[in-house]
VEXKETI-143650 format. One record per residue (C-alpha): x, y, z. Coordinates in Angstrom, 1 decimal. Layout:
residues N
{px X; py Y; pz Z} .
...
//
This chain:
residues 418
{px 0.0; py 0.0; pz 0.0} .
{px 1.6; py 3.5; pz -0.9} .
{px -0.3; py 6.5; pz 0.3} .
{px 0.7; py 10.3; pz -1.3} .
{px -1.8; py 12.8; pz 0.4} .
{px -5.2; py 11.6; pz 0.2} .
{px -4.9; py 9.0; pz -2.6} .
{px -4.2; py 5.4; pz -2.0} .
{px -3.0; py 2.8; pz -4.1} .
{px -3.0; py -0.7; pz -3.9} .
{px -1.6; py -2.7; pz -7.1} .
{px -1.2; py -6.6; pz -6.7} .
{px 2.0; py -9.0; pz -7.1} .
{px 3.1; py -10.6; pz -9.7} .
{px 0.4; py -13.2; pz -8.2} .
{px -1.1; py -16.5; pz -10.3} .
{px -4.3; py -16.7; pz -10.5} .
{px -5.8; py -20.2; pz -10.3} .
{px -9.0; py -21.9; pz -10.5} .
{px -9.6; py -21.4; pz -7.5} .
{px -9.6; py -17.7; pz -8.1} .
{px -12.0; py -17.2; pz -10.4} .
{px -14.7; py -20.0; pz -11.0} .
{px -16.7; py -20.5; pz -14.4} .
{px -20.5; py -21.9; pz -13.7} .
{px -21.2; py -24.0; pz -17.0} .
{px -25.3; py -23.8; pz -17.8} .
{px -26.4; py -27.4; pz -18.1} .
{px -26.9; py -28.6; pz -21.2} .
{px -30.0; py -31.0; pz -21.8} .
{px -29.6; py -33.8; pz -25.3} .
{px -32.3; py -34.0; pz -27.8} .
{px -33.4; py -37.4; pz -29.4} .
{px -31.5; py -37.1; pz -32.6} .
{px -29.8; py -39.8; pz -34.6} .
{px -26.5; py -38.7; pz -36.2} .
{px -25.8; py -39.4; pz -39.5} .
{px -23.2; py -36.9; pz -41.0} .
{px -20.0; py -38.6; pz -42.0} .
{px -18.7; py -35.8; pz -39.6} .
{px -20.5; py -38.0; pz -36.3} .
{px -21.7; py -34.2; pz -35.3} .
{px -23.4; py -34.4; pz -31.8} .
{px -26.3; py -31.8; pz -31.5} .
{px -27.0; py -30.1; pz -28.5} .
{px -29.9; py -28.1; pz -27.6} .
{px -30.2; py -25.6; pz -24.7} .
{px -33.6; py -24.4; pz -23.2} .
{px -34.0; py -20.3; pz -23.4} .
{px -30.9; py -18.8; pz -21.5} .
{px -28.9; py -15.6; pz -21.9} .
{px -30.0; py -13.7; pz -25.3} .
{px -31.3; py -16.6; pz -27.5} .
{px -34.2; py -18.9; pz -27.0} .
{px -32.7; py -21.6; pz -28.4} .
{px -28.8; py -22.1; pz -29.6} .
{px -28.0; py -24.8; pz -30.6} .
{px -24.4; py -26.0; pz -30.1} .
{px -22.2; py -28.3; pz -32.5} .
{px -19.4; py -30.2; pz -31.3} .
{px -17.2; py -32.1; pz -34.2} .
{px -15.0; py -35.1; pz -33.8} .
{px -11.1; py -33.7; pz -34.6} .
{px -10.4; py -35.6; pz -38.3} .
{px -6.6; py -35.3; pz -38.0} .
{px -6.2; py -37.2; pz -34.7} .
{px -2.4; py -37.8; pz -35.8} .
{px -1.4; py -34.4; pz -35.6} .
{px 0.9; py -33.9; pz -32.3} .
{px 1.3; py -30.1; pz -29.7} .
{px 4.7; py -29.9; pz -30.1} .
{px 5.7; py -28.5; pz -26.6} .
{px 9.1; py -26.6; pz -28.3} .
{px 7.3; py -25.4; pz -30.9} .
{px 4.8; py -23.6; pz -28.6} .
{px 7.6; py -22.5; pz -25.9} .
{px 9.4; py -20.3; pz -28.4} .
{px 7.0; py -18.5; pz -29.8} .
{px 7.4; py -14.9; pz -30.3} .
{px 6.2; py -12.4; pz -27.6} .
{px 5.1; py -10.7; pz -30.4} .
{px 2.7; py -13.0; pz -31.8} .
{px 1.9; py -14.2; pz -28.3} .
{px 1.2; py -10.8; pz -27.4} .
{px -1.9; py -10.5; pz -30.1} .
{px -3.3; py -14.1; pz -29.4} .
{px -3.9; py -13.7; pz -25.8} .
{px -5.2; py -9.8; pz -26.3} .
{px -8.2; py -12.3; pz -28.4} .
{px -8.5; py -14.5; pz -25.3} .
{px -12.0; py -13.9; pz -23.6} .
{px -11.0; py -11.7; pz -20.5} .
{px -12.4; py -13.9; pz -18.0} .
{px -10.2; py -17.1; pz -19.1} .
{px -7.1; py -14.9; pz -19.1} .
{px -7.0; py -15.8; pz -15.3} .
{px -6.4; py -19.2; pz -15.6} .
{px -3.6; py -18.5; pz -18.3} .
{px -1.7; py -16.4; pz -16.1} .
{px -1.3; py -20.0; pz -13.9} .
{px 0.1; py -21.3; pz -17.2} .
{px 4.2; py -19.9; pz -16.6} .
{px 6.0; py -16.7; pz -15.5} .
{px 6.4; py -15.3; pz -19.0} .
{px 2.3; py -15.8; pz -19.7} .
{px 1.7; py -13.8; pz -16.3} .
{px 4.3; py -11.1; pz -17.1} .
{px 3.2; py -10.3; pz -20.5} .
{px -0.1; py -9.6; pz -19.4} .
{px 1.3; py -6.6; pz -17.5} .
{px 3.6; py -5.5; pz -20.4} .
{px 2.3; py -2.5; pz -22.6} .
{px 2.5; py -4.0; pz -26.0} .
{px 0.0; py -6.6; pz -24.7} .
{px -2.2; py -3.4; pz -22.9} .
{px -1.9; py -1.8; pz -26.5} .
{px -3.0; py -5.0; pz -28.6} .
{px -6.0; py -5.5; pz -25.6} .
{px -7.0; py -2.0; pz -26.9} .
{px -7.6; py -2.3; pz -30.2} .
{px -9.7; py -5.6; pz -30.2} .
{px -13.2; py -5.1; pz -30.0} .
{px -15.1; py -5.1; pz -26.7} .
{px -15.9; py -8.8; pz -25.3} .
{px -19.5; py -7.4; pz -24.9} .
{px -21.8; py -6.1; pz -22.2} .
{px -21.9; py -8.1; pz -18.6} .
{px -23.5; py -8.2; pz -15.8} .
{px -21.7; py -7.5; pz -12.2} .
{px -23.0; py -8.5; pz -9.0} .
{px -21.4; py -7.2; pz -5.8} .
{px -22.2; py -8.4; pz -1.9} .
{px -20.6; py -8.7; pz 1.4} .
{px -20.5; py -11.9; pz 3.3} .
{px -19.5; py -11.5; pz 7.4} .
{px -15.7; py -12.0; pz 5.6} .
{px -15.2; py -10.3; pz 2.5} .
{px -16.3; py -8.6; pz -0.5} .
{px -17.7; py -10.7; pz -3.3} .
{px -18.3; py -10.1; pz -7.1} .
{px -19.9; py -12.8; pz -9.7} .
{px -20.1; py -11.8; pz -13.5} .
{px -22.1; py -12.9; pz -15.7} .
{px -20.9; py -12.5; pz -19.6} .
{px -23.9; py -12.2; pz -21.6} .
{px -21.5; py -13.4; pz -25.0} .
{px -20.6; py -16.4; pz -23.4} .
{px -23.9; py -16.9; pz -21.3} .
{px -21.7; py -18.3; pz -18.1} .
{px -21.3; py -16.7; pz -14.6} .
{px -17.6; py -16.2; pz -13.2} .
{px -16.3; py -15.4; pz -9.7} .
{px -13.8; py -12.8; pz -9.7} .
{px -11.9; py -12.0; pz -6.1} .
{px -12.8; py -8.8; pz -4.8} .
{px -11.2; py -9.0; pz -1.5} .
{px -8.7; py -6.5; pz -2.1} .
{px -12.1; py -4.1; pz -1.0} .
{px -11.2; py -2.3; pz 2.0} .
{px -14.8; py -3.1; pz 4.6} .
{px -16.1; py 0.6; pz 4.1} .
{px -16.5; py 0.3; pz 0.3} .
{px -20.0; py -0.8; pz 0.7} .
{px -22.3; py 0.8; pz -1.9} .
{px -22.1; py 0.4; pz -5.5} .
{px -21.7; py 3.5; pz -7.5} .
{px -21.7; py 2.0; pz -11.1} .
{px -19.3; py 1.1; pz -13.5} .
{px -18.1; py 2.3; pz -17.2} .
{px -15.4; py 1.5; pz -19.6} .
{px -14.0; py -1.6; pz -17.1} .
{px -13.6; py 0.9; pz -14.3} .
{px -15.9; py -0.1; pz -11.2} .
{px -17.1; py 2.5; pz -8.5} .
{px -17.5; py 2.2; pz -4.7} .
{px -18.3; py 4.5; pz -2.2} .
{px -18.7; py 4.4; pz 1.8} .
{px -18.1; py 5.6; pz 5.0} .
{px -14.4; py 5.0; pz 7.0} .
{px -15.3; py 6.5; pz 10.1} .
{px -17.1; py 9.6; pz 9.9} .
{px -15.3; py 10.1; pz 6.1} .
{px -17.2; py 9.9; pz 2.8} .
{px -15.2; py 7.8; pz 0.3} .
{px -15.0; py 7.2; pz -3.1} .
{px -13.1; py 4.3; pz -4.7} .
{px -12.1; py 3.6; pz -8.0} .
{px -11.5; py -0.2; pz -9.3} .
{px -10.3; py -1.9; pz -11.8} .
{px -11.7; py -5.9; pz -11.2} .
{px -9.4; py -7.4; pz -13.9} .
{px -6.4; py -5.9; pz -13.0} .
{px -7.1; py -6.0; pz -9.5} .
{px -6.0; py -2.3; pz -8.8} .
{px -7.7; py 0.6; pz -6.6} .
{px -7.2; py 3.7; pz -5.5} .
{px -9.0; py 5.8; pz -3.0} .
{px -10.2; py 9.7; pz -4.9} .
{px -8.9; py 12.4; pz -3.2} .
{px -11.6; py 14.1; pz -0.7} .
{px -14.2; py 16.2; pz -1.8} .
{px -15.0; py 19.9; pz -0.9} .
{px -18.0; py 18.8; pz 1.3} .
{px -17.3; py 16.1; pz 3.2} .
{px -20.9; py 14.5; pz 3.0} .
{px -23.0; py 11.3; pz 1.4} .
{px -23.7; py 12.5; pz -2.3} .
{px -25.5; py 11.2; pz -5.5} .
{px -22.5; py 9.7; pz -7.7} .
{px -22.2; py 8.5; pz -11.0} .
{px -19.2; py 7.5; pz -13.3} .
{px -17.8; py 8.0; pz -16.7} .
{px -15.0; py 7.0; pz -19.3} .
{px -14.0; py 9.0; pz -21.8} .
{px -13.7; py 5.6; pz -24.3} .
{px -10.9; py 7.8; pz -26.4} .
{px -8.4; py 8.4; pz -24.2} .
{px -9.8; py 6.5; pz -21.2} .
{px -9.9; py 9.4; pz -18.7} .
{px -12.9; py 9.0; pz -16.4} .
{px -14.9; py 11.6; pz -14.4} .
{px -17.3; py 11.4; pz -11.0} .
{px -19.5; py 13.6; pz -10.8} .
{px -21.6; py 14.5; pz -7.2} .
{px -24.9; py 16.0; pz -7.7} .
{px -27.2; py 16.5; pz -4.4} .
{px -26.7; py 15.2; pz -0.7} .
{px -28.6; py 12.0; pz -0.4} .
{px -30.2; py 13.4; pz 2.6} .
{px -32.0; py 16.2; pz 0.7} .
{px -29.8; py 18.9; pz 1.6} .
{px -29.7; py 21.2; pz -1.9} .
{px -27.6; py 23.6; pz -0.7} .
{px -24.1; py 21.7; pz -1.8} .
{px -22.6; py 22.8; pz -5.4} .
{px -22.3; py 19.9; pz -8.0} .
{px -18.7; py 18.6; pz -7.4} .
{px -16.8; py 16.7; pz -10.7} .
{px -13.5; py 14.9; pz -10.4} .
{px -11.4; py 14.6; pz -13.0} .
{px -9.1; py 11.8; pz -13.3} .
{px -6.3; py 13.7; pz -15.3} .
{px -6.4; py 16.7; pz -13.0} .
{px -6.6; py 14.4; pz -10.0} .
{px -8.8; py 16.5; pz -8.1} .
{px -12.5; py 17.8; pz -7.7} .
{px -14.0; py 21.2; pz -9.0} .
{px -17.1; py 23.0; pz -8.0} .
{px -19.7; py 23.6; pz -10.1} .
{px -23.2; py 25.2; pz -9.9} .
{px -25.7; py 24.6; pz -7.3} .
{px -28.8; py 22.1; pz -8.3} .
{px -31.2; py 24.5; pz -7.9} .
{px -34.5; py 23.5; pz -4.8} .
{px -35.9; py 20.6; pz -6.1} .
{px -38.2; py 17.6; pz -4.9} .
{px -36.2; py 14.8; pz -6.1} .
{px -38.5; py 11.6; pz -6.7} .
{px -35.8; py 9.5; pz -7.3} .
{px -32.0; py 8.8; pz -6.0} .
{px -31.2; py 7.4; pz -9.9} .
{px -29.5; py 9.1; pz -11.9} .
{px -29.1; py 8.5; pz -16.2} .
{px -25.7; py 9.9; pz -18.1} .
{px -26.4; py 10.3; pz -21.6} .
{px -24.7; py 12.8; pz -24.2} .
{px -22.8; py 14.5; pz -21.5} .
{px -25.8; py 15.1; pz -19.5} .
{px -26.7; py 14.1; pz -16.3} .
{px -30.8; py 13.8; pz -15.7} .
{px -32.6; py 13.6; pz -12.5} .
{px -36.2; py 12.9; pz -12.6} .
{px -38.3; py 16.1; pz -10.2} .
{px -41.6; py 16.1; pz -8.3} .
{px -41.8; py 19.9; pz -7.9} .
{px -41.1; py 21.2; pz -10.5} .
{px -42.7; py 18.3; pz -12.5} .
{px -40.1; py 16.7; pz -14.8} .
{px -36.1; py 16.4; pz -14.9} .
{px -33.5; py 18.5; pz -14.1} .
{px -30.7; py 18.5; pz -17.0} .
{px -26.9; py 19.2; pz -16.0} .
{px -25.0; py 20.1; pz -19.0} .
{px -20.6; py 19.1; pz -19.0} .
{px -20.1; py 21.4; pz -21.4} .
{px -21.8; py 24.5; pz -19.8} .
{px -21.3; py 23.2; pz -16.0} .
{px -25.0; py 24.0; pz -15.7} .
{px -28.4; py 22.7; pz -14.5} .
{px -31.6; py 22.7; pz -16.7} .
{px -35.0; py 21.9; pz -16.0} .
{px -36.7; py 19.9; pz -18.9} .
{px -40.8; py 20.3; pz -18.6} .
{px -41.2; py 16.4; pz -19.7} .
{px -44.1; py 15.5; pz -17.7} .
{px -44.2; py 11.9; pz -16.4} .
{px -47.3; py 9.0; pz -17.6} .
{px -49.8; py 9.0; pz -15.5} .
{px -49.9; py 6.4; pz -13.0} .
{px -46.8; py 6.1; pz -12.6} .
{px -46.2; py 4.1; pz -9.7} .
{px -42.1; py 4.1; pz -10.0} .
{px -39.6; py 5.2; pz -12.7} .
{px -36.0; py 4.6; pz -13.4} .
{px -34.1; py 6.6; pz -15.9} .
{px -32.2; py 4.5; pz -18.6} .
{px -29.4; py 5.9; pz -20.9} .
{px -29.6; py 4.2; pz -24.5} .
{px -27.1; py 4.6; pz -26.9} .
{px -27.3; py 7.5; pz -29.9} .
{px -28.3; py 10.1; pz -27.1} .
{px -31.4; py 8.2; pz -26.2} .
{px -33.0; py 8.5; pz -23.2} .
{px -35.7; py 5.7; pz -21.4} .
{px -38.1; py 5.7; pz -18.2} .
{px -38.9; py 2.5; pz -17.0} .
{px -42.0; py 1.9; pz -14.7} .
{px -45.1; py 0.2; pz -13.7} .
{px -48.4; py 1.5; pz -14.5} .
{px -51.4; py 0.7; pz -12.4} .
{px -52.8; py 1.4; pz -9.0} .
{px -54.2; py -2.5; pz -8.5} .
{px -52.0; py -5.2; pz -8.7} .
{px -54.4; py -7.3; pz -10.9} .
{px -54.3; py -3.7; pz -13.4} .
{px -49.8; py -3.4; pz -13.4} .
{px -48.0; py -3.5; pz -16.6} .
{px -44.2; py -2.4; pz -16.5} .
{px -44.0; py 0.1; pz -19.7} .
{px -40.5; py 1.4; pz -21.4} .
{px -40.7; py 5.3; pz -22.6} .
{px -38.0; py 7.0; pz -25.0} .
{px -37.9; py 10.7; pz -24.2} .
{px -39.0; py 13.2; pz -27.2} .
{px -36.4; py 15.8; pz -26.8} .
{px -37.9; py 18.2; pz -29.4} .
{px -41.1; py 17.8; pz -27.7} .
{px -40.1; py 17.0; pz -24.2} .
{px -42.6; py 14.5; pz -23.9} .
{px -41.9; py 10.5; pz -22.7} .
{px -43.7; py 8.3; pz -25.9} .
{px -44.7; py 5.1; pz -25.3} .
{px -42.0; py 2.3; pz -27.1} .
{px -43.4; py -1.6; pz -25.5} .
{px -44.8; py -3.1; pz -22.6} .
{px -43.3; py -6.2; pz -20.6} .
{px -44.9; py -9.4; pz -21.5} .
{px -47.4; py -10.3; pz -18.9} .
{px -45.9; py -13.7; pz -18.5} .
{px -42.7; py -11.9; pz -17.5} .
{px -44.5; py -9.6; pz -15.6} .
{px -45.8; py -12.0; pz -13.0} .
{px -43.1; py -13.9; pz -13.0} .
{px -40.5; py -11.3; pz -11.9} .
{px -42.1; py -9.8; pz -9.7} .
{px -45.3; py -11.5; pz -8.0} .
{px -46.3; py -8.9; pz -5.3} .
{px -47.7; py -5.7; pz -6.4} .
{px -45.3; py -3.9; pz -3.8} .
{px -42.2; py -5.6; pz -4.5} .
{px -39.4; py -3.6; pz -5.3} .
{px -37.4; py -4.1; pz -8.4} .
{px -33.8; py -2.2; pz -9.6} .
{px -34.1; py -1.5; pz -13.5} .
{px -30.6; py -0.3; pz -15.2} .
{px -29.3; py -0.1; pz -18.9} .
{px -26.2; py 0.6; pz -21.2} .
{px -26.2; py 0.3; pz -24.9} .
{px -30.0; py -0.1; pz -26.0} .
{px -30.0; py -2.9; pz -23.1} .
{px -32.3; py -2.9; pz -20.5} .
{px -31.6; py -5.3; pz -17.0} .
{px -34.8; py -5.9; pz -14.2} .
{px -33.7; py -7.5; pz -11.3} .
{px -36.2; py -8.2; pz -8.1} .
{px -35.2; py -7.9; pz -4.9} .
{px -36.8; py -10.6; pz -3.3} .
{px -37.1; py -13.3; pz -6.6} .
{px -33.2; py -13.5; pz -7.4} .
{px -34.2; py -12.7; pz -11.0} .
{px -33.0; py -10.8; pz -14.0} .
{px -34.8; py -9.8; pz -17.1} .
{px -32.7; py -8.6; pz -20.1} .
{px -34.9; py -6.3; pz -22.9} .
{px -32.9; py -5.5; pz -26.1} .
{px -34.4; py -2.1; pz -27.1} .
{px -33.1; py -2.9; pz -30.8} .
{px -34.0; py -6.4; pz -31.0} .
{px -37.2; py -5.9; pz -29.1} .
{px -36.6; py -9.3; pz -27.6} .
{px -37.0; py -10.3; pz -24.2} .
{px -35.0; py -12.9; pz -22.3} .
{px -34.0; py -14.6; pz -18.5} .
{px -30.9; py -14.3; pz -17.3} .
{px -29.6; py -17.7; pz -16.8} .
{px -28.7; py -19.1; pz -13.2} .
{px -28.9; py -15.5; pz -11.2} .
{px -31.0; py -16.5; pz -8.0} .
{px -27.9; py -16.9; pz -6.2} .
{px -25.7; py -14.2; pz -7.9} .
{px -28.8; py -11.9; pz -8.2} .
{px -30.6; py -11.8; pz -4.8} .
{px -29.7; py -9.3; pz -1.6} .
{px -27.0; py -8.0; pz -4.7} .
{px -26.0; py -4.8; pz -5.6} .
{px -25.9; py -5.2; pz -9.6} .
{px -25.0; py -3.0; pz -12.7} .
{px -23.6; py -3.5; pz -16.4} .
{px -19.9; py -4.1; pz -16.6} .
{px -17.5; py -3.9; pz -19.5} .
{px -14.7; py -6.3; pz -18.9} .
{px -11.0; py -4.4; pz -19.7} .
{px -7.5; py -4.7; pz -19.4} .
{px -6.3; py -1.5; pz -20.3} .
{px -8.7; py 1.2; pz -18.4} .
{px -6.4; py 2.4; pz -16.0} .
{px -7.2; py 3.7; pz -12.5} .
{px -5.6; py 6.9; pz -12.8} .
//
């Protein structure tokens, strides 16, 4: 642990990571009465409705060249160069276990050219992560929606006080808590297993947070908007992670605030109001606050704000005063006309089945045009592809999924924490 001022850093060994580390969950397969006949002997497998698809079906062919031998030399002397850009193809997740494979495999991983080649391959794809605390340590499952299988990754270089979830962007993570009688923020990155601790903002006091990563040149910001408590007297604080320090901004002017969540989208930050009826708007490139007359649906029991991609903006929420009359309903926000129109409705059948009380409370989040419903009390999570206009279950989350904190996660090597 090295400590300059008010920041601290804590960067691992050049530790092996095992099995034991980080554990895949495989979904269970089930067989399908089906003769094979291709001169190939192909094995068909068929899998019930899991992840994205409702039905993949998965080919596994015998290898035709059985003679050919892994020539263990062969493999041992090949160029860093070209080992460099296979691994930066390797799913994230399994790079774990192939840092267990020898010392040069776990060093290269650290090395820049291999942080460069990372960089330039596309994303591995949007995830889900789940974070909890047991009465020893931290804990964080992912779940990869390409690959449709949970993984465990460690989490306990947490320090106890990191306790809520802020969000995450760009494969940075966010924390926040109390140490004593000091707000915190903490900045992560889960596959590298570094963190530092932000420097201390102006007012010391519990604040609306939210993160973003600039994906060019992977700088990040947090920005603080009002005290949880209600207190609207505190100016909007932003930290920048190339300046290494906060700035103060304008005050949020005296709001009701119906809602703690916030949405980032197209450098704006929107808070959904009560009095006066609609959002307030905070503009990055002005450093100002906006109120946007976009009056809610009526009936509106409970609304989360959702950030799409293309600068779209989405309210989630259930409609209905009688439990036998609720519908969840998805709105896209009009910004010429400031009004929320009307884009689908959840599925009855999914509808009952997530969440089966009338009162119970559900957490609703997006990133890219993907929508996530998880119930408290159920251990479920519903995915909605605004594009596709598909829904689906996530598989095996009751475990992952219940008494969790939970939000999108893009799996990456090369965000740094600084």
């Amino acid at each position: 642990m090295e400590r300059v001022g008010e920041v601290s850093v804590q960067s691992p060994k050049a530790a092996t990571f095992g099995e034991e580390d980080i554990m895949k969950y495989p979904i269970p397969l089930t067989r399908t009465a089906h003769r094979n006949t291709s001169p190939s002997r192909q094995k068909v497998i068929k899998t019930k409705p899991r992840g994205f698809d409702e039905e993949t079906v998965t080919t596994f062919c015998k290898v035709i060249h059985s003679d050919v031998q892994m020539e263990d030399g062969v493999w041992a002397q090949l160029p860093d160069d070209l080992l460099t850009e296979v691994l930066a193809r390797v799913p994230p997740f399994l790079i774990f276990r192939l840092r267990s494979v020898c010392r040069r495999w776990n060093s290269i991983l650290h090395d820049s050219g291999f942080l460069k080649s990372h960089s330039g391959v596309p994303s591995h794809g949007p995830c889900l992560l789940t974070s909890w605390k047991n009465s020893q340590s931290h804990q964080c499952s992912v779940f990869s929606l390409p690959l449709k299988t949970w993984y465990k990754i460690p989490f306990s270089f947490l320090p106890d006080w990191a306790f809520w979830l802020v969000g995450s962007s760009g494969g940075l993570v966010c924390f926040s808590g109390f140490d004593g009688l000091t707000f915190k923020t903490l900045i992560c990155n889960p596959l590298s297993q570094t963190w530092r601790v932000l420097p201390r903002m102006h007012y010391n006091q519990q604040r609306q947070l939210i993160m973003v990563v600039n994906k060019t040149d992977r700088s990040f910001k947090v920005i603080a908007a009002s005290e949880v408590y209600g207190d609207k007297t505190l100016p909007t604080e932003i930290y920048d992670s190339k300046l290494n320090r906060w700035s103060l901004h304008q005050i949020m002017p005296a709001v009701n605030l119906c809602s703690s969540k916030m949405a980032f989208c197209d450098s704006r930050l929107y808070l959904e109001t009560l009095s006066p009826l609609g959002l307030m708007m905070y503009r990055m490139d002005k450093g100002q606050w906006e109120h946007i007359p976009a009056k809610f649906p009526r009936s509106l029991l409970d609304g989360y704000l959702v950030a799409g991609a293309h600068k779209r903006l989405f309210l989630v929420g259930r409609i209905g005063l009688y439990s036998t009359l609720q519908s969840m309903r998805i709105w896209e926000l009009d910004h010429a006309k400031t009004v929320w129109a009307e884009i689908t409705r959840m599925p009855p059948k999914y509808f009952r089945a997530l969440l089966r009380l009338s009162a119970e409370r559900f957490e609703c989040f997006g990133q890219d045009n993907l929508i996530c419903f998880t119930s408290w009390n159920q251990g479920k999570g519903l995915l909605y592809d605004v594009d596709k206009k598909t829904w689906s279950w996530i598989a095996g989350c009751a475990l992952q999924l219940c008494n969790s904190q939970v939000c999108f996660y893009e799996p990456r090597f090369d965000t740094s924490i600084w």
